[in-house]
N, C-alpha and C positions, 0 to 999 in steps of 0.2 A: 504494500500500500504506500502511496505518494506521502512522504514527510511534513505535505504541506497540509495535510487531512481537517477538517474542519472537528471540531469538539459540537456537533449536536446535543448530544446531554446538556451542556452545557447552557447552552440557548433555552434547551425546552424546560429545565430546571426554574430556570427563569419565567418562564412563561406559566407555571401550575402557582404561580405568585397571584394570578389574574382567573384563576380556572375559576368559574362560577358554575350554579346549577344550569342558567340558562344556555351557556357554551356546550355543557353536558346534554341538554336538550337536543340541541341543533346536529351535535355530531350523532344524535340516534336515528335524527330526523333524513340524517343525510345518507348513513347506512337504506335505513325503511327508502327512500325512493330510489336510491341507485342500484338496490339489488332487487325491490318491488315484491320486497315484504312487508308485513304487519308487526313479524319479531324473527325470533330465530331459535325456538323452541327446539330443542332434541340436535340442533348443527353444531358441527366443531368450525370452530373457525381461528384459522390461523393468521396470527400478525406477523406479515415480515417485515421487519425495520419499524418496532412498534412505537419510537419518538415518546413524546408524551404518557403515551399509553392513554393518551382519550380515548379511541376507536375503539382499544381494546376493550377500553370499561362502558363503551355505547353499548360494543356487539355482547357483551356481560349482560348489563341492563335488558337486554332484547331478548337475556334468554341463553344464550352461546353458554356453549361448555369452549373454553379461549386457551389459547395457547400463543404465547408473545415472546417475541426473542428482539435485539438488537446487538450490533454489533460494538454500540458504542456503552460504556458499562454506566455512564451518567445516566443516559436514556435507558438503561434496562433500571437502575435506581428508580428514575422518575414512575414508570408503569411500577412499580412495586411499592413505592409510594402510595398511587392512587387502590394500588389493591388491599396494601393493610387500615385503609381509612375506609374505603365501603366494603370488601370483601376477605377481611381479614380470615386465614382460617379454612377459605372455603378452597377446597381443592379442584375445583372446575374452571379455576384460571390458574394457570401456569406459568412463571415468567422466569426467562434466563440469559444471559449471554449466548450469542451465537454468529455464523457468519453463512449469507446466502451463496456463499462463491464454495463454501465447505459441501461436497458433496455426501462425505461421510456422516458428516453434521446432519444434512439433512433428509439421512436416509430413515430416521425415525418418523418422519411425519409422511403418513399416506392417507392418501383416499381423504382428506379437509372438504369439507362442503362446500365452503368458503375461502381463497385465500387472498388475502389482504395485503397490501402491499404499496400504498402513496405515498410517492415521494420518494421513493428508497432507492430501487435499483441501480440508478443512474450514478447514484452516489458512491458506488461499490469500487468502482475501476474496472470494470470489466461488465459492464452492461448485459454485452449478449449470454453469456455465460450464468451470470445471473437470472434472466427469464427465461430462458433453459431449462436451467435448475429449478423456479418456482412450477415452471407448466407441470414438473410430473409428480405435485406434492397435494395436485384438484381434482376427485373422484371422476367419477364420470355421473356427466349430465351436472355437475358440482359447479362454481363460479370462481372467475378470477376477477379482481377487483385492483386493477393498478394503474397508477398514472404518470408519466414518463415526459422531461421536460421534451417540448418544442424544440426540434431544428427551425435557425432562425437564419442559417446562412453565417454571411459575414457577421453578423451580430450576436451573433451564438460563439464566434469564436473572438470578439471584443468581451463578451461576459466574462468567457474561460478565462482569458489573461487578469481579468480586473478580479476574482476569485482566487488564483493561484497567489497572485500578487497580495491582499487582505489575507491570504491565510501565511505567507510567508513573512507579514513583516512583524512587527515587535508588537503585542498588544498594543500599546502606549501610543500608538498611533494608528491603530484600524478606522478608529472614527474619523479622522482625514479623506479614508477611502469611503466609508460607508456614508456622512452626512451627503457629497452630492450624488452619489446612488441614489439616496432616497429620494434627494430633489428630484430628481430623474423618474424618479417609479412613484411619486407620489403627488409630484408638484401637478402637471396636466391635471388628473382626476381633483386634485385641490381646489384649480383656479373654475374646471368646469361646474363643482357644486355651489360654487358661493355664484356664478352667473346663473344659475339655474334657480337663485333663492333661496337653497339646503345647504349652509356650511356644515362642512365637512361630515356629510349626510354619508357618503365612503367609507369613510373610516369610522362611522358610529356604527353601522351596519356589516364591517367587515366579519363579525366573529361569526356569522349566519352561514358564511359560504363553507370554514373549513374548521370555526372555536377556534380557530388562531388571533392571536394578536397583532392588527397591521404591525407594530413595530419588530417583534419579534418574526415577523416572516421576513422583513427587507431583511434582517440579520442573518434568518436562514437561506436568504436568496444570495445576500453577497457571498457571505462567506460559505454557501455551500460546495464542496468543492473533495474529491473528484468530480466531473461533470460532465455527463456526456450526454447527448439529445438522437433525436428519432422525429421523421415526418411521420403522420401517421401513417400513412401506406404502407411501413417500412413496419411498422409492427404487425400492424392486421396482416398480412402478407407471413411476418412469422409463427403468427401465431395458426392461422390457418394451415398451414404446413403442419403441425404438432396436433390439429385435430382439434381444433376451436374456432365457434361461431361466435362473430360481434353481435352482441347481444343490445349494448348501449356505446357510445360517446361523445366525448363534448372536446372542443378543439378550441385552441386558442387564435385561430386564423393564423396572423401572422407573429402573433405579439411574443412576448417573452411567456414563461410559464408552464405548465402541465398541459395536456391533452391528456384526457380521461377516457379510460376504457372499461367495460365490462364484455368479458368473457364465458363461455359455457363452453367443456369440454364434452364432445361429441364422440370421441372416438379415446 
């Protein structure tokens, strides 16, 4: 793994500072219509790269017998966190250190109903390798649930540099790089709410889309980092090879970002 690795845990740590019920709400809400359930009674569902471990404790909440691993030991802390504060105890969430590029690692989980996976992949160093390895860990007719940043062209590879560059320099000076990012990523949607008559109507309504915190995602955006991207054609394309139909997606056209997918394995 690249030396310049970003510390994840470290960000999301920070961020369960701000975890309320309502954030807890929205990421159930967002499980319930992207996989087009009611809950997830009797399903195993696996978190790969579980961050925070929100997701993990929505698809709990919904029911899930959950299994959560990351590879980063802060963010496996933080999901273990939110387990001994509502499910302390209960052996139907399972949480641990782990690595998706491990294929020994993860030859224990088979046949998941559900596997889970935002934001992560990409992150690993070796992208392809990694969804790969999660397609043969979802039963069949089971769900894959991942979302994989935007090829943006030359500006996917202006990102790279200004990520390698934030995770190599000295703490003591990241905020140099990160304050006009933000400008960058937050200032337009700013100036467009206050002319529309909703200041900063954006960013009061951000935690809806993912219970993340706008601030703590610019942090996860800059400094995320290994980083690698995908048009969508380029995954549907692989994943269909492996015996999976698109089921749902959402594309960020051309912008920076994820592209969301859900899959169902066919074969």
């Amino acid at each position: 793994m690249p030396k310049e690795r970003f510390e994840f845990g470290e960000n999301w740590s920070k961020f369960l500072g701000v975890l309320s019920e309502e954030r807890i709400k929205e990421a159930e809400k967002s499980l319930q219509s992207w996989l087009g359930i009611t809950d997830l009674q009797g399903k195993r569902f696996l978190d790969v790269g579980s961050g925070s471990g929100l997701f993990s404790l929505a698809a709990k909440n919904l029911g899930a017998k959950v299994f959560s691993f990351d590879y980063d030991e802060n963010s496996v802390k933080c999901a273990q966190y939110l387990k001994n504060k509502f499910y302390k105890d209960d052996d139907d969430w399972q949480i641990e250190r782990g690595d998706a590029l491990n294929k020994k690692y993860l030859s224990q989980f088979k046949n998941y109903d559900v596997v889970y996976s935002w934001g992560v992949l990409h992150h690993t160093g070796n992208m392809y390798k990694a969804l790969d390895n999660v397609s043969s860990l979802v039963a069949l007719q089971g769900t894959l649930f991942i979302s994989i940043y935007n090829d943006q062209g030359f500006a996917s590879k202006i990102w790279k540099a200004i990520k390698k560059a934030y995770n190599s320099a000295p703490k003591s000076l990241r905020n140099f790089i990160l304050f006009p990012c933000f400008l960058r990523l937050w200032g337009p949607t700013t100036v467009k709410d206050f002319l529309k008559g909703r200041p900063f109507h954006t960013w009061r309504t951000y935690a809806k889309q993912r219970g993340m915190s706008p601030y703590r995602d610019v942090v996860d955006w800059v400094g995320g980092y290994p980083f690698e991207v995908a048009r969508p054609e380029q995954i549907f394309d692989f994943f269909h090879k492996r015996g999976f139909s698109l089921e749902k997606i959402s594309t960020c056209g051309n912008g920076h970002g994820c592209n969301q997918y859900v899959f169902k394995r066919e074969r």
